[in-house]
C-alpha positions as CSV (number, residue, x, y, z in Angstrom):
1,X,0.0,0.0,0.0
2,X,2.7,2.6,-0.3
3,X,2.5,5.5,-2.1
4,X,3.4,5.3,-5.7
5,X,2.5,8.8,-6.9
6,X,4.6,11.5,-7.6
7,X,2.6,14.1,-5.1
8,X,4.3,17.6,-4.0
9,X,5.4,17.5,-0.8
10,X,3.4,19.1,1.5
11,X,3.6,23.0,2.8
12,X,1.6,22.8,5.7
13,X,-1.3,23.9,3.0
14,X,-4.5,22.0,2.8
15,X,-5.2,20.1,-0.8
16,X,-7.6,18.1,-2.3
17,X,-7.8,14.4,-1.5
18,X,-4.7,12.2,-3.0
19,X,-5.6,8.8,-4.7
20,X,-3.7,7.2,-1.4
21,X,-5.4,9.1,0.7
22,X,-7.8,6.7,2.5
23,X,-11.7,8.3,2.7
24,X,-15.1,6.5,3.6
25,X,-16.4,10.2,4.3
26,X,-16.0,13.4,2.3
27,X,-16.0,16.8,4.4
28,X,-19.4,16.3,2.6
29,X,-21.0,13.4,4.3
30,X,-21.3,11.6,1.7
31,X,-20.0,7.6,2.2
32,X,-17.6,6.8,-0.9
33,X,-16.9,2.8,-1.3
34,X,-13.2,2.0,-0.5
35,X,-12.3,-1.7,-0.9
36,X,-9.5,-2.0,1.5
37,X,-11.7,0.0,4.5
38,X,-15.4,-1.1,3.7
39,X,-14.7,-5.3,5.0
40,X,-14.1,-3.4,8.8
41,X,-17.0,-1.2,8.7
42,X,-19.9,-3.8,8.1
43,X,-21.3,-3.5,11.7
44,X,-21.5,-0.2,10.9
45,X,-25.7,1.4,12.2
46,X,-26.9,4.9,12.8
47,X,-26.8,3.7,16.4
48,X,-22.9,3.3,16.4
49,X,-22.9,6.9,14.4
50,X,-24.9,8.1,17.4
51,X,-22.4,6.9,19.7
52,X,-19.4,8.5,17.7
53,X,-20.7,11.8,17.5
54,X,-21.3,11.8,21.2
55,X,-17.8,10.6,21.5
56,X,-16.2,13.6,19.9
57,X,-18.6,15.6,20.8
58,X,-17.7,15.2,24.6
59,X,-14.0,15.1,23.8
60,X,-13.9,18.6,22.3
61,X,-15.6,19.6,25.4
62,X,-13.1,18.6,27.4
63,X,-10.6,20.1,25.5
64,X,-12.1,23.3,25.0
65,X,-12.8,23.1,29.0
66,X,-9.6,22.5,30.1
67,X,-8.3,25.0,27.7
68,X,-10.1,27.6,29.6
69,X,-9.2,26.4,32.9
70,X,-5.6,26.9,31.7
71,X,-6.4,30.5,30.5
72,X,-8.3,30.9,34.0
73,X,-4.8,29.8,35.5
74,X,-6.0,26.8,37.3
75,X,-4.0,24.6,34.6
76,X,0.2,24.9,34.2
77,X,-0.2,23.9,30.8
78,X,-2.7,22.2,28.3
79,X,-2.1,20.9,25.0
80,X,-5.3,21.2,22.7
81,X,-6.6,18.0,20.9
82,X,-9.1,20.7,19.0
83,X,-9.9,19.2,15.1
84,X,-8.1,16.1,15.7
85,X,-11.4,14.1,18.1
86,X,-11.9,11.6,14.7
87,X,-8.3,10.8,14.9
88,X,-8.7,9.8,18.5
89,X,-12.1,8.6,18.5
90,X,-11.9,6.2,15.4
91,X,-8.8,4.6,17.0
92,X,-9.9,4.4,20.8
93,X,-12.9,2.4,19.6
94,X,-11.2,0.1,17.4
95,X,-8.7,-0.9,20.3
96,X,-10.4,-3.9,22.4
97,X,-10.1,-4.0,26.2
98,X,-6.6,-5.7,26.5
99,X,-5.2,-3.6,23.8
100,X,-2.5,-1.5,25.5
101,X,-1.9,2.5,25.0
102,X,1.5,4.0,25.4
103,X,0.1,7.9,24.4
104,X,2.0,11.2,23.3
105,X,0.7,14.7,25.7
106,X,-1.9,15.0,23.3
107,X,-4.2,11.8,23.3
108,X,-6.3,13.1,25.8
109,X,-9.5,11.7,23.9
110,X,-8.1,8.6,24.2
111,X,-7.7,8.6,27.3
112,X,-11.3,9.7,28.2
113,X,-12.6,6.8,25.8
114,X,-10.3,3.8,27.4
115,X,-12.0,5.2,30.9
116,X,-9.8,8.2,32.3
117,X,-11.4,10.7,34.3
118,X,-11.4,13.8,33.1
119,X,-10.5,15.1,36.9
120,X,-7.2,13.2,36.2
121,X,-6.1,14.3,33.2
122,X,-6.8,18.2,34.8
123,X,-4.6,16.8,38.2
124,X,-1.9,16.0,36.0
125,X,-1.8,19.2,34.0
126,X,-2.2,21.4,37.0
127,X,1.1,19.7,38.5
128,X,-0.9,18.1,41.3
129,X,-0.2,14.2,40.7
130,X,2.7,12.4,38.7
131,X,0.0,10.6,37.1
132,X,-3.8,10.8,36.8
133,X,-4.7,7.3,36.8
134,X,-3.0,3.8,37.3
135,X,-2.2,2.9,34.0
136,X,-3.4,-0.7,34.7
137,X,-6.9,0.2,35.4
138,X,-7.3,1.1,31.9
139,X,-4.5,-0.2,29.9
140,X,-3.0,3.2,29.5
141,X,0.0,4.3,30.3
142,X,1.5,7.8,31.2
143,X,1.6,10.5,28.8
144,X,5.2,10.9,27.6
145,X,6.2,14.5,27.2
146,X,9.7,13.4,25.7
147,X,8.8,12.8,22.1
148,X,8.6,10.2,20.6
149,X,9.9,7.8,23.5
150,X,6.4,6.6,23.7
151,X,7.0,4.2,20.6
152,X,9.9,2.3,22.0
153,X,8.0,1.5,25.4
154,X,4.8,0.5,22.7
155,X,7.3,-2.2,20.9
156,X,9.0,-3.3,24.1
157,X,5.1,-4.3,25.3
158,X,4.4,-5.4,22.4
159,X,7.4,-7.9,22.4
160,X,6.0,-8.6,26.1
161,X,2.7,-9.8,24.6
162,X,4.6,-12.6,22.1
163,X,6.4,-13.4,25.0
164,X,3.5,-14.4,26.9
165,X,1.6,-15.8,23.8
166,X,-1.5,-13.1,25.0
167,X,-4.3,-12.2,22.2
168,X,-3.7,-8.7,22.5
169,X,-1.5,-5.1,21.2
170,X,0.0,-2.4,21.5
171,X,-0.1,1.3,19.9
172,X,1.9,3.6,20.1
173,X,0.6,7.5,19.4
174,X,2.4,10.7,18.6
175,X,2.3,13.5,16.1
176,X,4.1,13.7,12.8
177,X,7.3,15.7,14.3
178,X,8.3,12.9,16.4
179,X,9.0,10.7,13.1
180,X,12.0,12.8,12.8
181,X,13.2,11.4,16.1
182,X,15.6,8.6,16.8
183,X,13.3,7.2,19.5
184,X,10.1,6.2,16.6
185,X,13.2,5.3,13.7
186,X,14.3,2.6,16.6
187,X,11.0,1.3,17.5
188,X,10.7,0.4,13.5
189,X,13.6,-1.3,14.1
190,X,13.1,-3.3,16.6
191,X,9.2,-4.1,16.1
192,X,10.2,-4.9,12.3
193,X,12.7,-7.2,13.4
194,X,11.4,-8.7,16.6
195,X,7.7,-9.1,14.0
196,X,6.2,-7.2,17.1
197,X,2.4,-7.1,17.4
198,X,2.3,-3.3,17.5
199,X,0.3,0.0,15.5
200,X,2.6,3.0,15.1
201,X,-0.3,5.9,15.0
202,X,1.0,9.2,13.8
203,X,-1.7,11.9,13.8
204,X,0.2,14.2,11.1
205,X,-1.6,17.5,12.1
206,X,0.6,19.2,9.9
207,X,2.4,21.0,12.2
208,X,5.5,20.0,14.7
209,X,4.6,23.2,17.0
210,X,5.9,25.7,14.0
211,X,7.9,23.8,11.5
212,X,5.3,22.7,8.9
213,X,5.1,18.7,7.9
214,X,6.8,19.5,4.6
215,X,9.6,20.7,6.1
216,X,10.6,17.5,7.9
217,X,8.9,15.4,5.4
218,X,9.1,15.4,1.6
219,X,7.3,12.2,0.8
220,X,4.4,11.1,2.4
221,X,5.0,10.0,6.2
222,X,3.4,6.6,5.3
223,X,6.0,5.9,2.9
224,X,9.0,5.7,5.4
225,X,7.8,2.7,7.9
226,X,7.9,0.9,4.1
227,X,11.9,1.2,4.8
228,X,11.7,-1.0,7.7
229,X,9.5,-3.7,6.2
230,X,6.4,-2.0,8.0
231,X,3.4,-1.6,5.6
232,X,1.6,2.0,6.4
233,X,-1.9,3.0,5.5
234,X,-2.7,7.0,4.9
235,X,-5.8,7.8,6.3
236,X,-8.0,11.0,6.2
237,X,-7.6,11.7,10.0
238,X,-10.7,13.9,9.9
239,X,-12.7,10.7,9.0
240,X,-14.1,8.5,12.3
241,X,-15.0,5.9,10.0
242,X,-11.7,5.8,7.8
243,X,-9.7,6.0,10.8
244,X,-11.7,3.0,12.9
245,X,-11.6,0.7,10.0
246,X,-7.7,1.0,9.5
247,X,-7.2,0.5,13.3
248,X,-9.5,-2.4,13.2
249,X,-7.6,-3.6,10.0
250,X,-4.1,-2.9,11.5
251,X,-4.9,-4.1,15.4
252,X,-6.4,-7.3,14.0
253,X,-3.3,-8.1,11.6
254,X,-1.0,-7.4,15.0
255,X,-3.2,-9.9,16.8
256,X,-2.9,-12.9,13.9
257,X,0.9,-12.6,14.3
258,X,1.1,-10.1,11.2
259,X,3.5,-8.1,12.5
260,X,3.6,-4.5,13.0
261,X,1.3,-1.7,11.1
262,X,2.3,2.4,10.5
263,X,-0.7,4.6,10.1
264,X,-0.5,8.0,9.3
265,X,-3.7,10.0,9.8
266,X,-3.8,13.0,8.3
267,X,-5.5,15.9,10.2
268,X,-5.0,19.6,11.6
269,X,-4.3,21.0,14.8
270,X,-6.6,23.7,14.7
271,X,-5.5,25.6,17.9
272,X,-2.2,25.9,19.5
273,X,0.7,23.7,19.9
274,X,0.1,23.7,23.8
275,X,-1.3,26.9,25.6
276,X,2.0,28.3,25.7
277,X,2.2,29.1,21.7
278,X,0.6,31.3,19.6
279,X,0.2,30.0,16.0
280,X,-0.7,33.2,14.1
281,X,3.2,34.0,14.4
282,X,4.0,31.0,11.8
283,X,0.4,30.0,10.2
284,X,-2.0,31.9,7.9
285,X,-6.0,32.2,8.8
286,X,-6.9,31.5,5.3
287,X,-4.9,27.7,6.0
288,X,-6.9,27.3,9.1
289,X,-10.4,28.2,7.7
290,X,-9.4,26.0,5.0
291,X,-9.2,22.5,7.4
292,X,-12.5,24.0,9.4
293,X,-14.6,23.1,5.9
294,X,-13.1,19.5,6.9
295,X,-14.4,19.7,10.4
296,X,-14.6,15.9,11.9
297,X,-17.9,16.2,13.9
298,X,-19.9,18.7,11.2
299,X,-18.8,15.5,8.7
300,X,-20.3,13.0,10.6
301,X,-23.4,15.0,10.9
302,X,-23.9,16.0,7.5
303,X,-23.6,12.1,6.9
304,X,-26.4,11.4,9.5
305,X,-28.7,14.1,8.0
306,X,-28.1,11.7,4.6
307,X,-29.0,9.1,6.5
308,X,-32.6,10.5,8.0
309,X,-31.4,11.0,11.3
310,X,-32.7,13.6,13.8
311,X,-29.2,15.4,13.5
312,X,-30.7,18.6,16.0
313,X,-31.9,15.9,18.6
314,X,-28.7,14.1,19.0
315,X,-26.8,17.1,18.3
316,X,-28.7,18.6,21.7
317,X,-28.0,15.0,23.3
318,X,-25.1,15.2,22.6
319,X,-24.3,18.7,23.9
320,X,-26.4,17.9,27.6
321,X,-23.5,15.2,28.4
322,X,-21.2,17.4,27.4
323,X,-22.1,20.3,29.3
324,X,-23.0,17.9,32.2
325,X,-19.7,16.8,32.0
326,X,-18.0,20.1,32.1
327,X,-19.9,21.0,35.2
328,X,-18.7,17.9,36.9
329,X,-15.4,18.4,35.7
330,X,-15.5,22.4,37.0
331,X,-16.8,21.3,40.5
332,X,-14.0,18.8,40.8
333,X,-11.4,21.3,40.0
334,X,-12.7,23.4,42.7
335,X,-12.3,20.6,45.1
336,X,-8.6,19.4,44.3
337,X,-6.4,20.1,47.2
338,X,-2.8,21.1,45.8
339,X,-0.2,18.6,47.2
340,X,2.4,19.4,49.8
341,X,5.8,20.0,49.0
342,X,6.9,16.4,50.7
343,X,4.5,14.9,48.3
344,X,7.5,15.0,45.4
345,X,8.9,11.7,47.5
346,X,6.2,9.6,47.6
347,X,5.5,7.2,45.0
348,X,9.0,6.9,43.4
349,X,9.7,3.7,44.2
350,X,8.0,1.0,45.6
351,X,9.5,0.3,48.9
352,X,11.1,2.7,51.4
353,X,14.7,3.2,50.2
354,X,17.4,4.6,52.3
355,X,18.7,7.3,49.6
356,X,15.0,8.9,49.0
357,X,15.2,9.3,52.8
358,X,18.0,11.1,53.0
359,X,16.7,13.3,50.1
360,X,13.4,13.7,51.9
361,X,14.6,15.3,55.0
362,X,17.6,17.2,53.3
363,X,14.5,19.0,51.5
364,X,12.8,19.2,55.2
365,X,16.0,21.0,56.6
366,X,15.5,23.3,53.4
367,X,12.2,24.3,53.9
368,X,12.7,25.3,57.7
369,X,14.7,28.2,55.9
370,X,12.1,29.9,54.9
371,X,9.0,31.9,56.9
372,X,5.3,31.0,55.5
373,X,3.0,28.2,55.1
374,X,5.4,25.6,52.9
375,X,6.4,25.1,56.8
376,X,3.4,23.3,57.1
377,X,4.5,21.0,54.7
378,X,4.1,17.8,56.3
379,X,7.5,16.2,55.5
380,X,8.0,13.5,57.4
């Protein structure tokens, strides 16, 4: 399935849709046949459409909550998700339960769909917890902020799984920057040669904070995992269906001892790198308003309008849980209790060791230095 076609590399630029480009759904709505994706869609009802939309619908209010909260200074930091909820939503739902995630800072809708609480993901941006969640709750582990390091613990897992002979995989996430680093070149390496049960998802969004894609890349992303004897599968990113079908197609080739998979899906950050960059120093409005015509929820809705469905009903369902959601998620932030300065000890390792001690109360002796309430600071 690599790319054979002589396409410009990209600018950063939208175009119109390549002949490798994957698409079940146009910005339209309207469902095209595609032979490779159509086999995995076939359980496909306006229920499971319902379900979708609500998906996204409740991940870009998360993300446009905690966006605010940031801006409102209860967050540190937050790194915005906002045009990419098909992306994360097609492949969350593809993934069965003992799949296991090994996510990028920005796969926050994942995380809400394998079962993260919202109130963790704002603990761990506000600087409150090392981790939101146990990752073994929910078969998810830590958000990696080093890039691209995420793919090598994906592959080591995944080498796990064969190990133990399990009916399961991995998939590793992060955005089309991190293909320049050494870290996701490795993990080809290794899951290529170790024929590790794994799913390398980039979501190319175009932009690696404000170096454009075609900067870094002057062939198709998809075409390099071909290199390392890794077929890859272009998606349109902006497309739930497209992107579900190719993780159902890729996760189920991992699981028959195929090997790995490398999908890139294409789609656009349409807000900020993280909440500490403004993107109207390095990107035109015309580019943006350009990807908003491609929007991944008005798709899916102008698809169930085709289809008869009562888009302004589910559309209002849709936005109570949402809203109910962010009122939850509001009163919980109000709640949190910051954590105490002796709080940075706890948790590192697993039983009481003699050096973290001695750190502990070298940082107590510190403290007693200074007047004001971080005397309080319980360390023990």
């Amino acid at each position: 399935m690599g790319s054979t076609s002589l396409i410009p590399p990209s600018t950063g630029m939208p175009h119109v849709p390549e002949p490798d480009l994957l698409q079940v759904l146009t910005p339209e709505g309207h469902r095209r046949p595609d032979h490779d994706l159509d086999p995995w869609l076939e359980d496909v009802t306006p229920a499971m459409l319902t379900s979708l939309h609500r998906d996204m619908t409740l991940i870009r209010r998360i993300d446009t909550e905690c966006t605010h909260l940031q801006r409102q200074g209860e967050l540190a930091l937050w790194p915005p998700l906002l045009g990419q909820e098909a992306a994360q939503a097609g492949s969350a739902v593809a993934m069965q339960d003992d799949d296991y995630v090994f996510p990028s800072y920005r796969e926050n809708g994942v995380a809400y769909l394998r079962g993260v609480d919202p109130l963790g993901l704002v603990r761990l941006w506000r600087g409150a917890t090392f981790a939101g969640w146990k990752p073994q709750d929910h078969n998810f582990a830590a958000q990696q902020i080093i890039i691209g390091a995420q793919a090598l613990h994906a592959v080591g897992y995944a080498m796990g799984i064969t190990r133990d002979g399990a009916d399961a995989a991995a998939i590793g996430y992060f955005g089309d920057g991190a293909t320049s680093q050494g870290d996701v070149n490795e993990a080809m390496v290794f899951a290529a040669s170790f024929h590790a049960p794994v799913v390398f998802f980039c979501q190319n969004n175009h932009w690696a904070i404000s170096e454009p894609v075609g900067l870094q890349a002057k062939r198709h992303i998809a075409d390099r995992p071909w290199g390392f004897g890794i077929p890859a599968m272009r998606v349109d990113g902006n497309d739930v269906l497209a992107v579900m079908a190719a993780t159902r197609r890729a996760l189920e080739r991992a699981r028959n001892s195929g090997g790995p998979t490398f999908i890139e899906a294409v789609t656009y950050r349409m807000g900020p790198h993280t909440t500490a960059d403004d993107p109207t120093r390095y990107r035109d409005a015309e580019e943006v308003e350009a990807w908003r015509a491609k929007d991944p929820i008005d798709r899916l809705e102008k698809h169930l309008a085709e289809l008869g469905e009562d888009v302004e009903a589910l559309t209002a369902d849709s936005t109570a849980a949402a809203d109910a959601m962010a009122a939850e998620l509001r009163a919980g932030v109000a709640a949190l209790a910051d954590p105490e300065p002796a709080d940075l000890f706890d948790h590192v390792y697993a039983e009481p060791h003699h050096e973290l001690e001695r750190q502990r109360e070298h940082y107590r002796l510190y403290l007693e230095q200074f007047d004001g309430p971080q005397l309080e600071a319980g360390v023990r």
